[in-house]
C-alpha positions as CSV (number, residue, x, y, z in Angstrom):
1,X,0.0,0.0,0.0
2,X,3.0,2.3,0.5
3,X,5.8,2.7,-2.6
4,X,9.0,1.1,-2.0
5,X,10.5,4.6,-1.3
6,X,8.8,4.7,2.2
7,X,9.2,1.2,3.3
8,X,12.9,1.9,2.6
9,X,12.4,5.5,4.3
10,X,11.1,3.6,7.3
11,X,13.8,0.6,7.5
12,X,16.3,2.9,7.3
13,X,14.5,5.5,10.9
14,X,14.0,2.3,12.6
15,X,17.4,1.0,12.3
16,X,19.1,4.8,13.3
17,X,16.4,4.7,16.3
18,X,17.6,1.3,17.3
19,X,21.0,2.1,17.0
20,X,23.1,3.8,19.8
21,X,26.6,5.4,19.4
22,X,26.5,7.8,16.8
23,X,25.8,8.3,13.1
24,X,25.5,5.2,11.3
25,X,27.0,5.6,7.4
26,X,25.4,4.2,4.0
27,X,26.8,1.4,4.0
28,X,26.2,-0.1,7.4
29,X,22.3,1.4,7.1
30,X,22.0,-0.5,3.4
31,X,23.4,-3.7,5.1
32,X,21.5,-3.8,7.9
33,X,18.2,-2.6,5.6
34,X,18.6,-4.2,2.7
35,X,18.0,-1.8,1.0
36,X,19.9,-0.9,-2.3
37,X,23.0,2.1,-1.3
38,X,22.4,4.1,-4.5
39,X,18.8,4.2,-3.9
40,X,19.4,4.7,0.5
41,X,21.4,7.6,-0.3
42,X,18.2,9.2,-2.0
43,X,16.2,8.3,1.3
44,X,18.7,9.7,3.1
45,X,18.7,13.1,1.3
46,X,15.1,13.6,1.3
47,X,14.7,12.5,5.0
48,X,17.4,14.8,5.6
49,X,15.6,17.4,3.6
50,X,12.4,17.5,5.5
51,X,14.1,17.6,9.2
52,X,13.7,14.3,10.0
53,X,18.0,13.4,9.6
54,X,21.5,15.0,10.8
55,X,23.8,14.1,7.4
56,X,27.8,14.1,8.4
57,X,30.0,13.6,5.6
58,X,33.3,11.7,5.7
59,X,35.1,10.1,8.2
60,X,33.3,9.9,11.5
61,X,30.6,10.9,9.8
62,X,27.1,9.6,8.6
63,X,23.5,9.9,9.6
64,X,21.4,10.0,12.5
65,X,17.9,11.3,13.7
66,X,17.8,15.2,14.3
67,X,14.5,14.4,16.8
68,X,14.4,11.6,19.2
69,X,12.6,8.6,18.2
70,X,9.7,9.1,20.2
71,X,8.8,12.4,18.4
72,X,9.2,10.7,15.2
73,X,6.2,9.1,13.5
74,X,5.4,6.5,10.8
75,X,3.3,9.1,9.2
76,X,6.4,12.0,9.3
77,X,8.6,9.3,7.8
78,X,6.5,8.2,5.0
79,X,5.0,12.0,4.2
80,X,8.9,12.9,3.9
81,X,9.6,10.7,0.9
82,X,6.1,9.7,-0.3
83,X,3.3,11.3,0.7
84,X,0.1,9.5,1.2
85,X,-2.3,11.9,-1.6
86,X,-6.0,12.3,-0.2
87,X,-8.5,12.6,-3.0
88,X,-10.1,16.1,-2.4
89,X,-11.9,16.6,-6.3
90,X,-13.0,14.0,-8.8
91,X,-9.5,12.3,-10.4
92,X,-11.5,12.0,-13.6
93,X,-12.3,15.5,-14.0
94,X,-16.1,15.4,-14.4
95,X,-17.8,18.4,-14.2
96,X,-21.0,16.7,-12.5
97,X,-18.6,15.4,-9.9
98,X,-18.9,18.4,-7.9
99,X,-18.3,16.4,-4.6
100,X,-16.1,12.8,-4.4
101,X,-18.3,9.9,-5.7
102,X,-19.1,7.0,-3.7
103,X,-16.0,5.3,-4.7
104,X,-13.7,7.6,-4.2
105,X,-15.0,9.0,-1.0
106,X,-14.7,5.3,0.2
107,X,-10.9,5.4,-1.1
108,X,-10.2,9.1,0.7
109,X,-11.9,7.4,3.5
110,X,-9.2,4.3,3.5
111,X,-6.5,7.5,3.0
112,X,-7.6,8.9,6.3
113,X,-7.8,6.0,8.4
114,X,-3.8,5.3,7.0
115,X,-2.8,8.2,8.3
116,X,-4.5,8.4,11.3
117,X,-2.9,4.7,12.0
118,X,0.4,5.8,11.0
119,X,0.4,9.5,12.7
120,X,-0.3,7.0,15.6
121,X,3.0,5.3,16.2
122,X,6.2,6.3,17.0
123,X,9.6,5.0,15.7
124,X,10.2,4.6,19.8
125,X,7.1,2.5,20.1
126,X,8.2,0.1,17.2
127,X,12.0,-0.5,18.6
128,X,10.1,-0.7,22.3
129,X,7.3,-3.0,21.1
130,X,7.3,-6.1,23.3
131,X,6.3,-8.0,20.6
132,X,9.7,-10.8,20.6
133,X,10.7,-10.3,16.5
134,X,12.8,-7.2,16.8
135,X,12.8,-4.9,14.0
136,X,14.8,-5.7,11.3
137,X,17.0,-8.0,12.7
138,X,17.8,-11.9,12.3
139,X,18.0,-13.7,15.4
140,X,18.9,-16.7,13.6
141,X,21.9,-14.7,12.1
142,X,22.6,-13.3,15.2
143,X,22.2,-16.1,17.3
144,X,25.4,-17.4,15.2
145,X,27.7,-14.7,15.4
146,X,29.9,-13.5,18.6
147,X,28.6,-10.8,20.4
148,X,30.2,-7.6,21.5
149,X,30.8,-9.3,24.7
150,X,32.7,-11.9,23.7
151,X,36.0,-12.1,22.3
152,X,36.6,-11.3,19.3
153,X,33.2,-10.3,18.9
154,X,32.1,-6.8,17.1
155,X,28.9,-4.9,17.6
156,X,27.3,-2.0,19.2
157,X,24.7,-1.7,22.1
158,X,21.4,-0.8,21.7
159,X,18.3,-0.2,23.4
160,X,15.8,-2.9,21.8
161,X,12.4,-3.6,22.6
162,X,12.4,-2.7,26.0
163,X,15.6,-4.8,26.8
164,X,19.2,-4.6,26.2
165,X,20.2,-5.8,22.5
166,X,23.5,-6.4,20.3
167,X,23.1,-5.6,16.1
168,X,25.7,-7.6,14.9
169,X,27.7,-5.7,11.8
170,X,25.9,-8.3,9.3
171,X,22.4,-6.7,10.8
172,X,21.7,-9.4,13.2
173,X,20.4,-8.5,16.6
174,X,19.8,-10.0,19.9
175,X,18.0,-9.5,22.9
């Protein structure tokens, strides 16, 4: 129901709100999103466009979010890249349409409620959720790779549904 643009707009918060220490470059957001670099890095310019991202280039640099999570929502995310377009006048152009139709006042209808759902729900509530799949991570990937704890292991901490988590480099987390 959204475009590919704001699914990848919304991987790519999620994974910034999840993640603690700093910006997070391209590359390590496209890995851990899956989402294409050459097309991220248009996200990542129009999120940063509409308020939503701090962009740092070069070393040390990369991208975070410039609110915190819990002021972020699914609806500011997806309006930044793809807007969800109500239908305020007859698409067809009909001069005896001079209010919606039945169908597509059922459609602006379906419009509104998506908004209202998405305008709903945080970035914070989705990486707080208590529900035990954690947002875009493996667990069975993660569950095979060494921690940050133990030797030899690389990762960074973050704050994950409520309890402490690891996201492994390859974009595996664990709880």
């Amino acid at each position: 129901m959204i475009p590919k643009t704001a699914e990848y707009a919304l991987r790519a918060t999620v994974c910034l709100a999840g993640a603690a220490g700093g910006p997070a470059s391209a590359d390590v957001l496209a890995e851990r999103t899956k989402v294409p670099r050459s097309y991220l890095n248009r996200v990542l310019r129009d999120l940063a466009a509409a308020g939503l991202l701090h962009s740092k280039p070069g070393p040390g640099g990369g991208h975070e979010l410039a609110r915190p999570a819990d002021e972020v929502t699914i609806l500011d995310v997806v309006n930044a890249v793809a807007p969800i377009e109500r239908i305020e006048r007859c698409p067809l152009g009909l001069p005896s349409h001079t209010s919606l139709c039945p169908l597509h006042r059922e459609l602006d209808r379906a419009y509104a409620s998506v908004q209202e759902a998405f305008r709903r729900v945080t970035l914070r509530d989705l990486i707080e959720s208590t529900d035990p799949i954690i947002p875009l991570c493996d667990l069975s990937i993660a569950a095979s790779q060494p921690s940050a704890r133990e030797p030899g292991g690389e990762g960074e901490e973050a704050h994950l549904g409520g309890e402490a988590g690891v996201c492994e480099g390859g974009g595996g987390c664990r709880r």
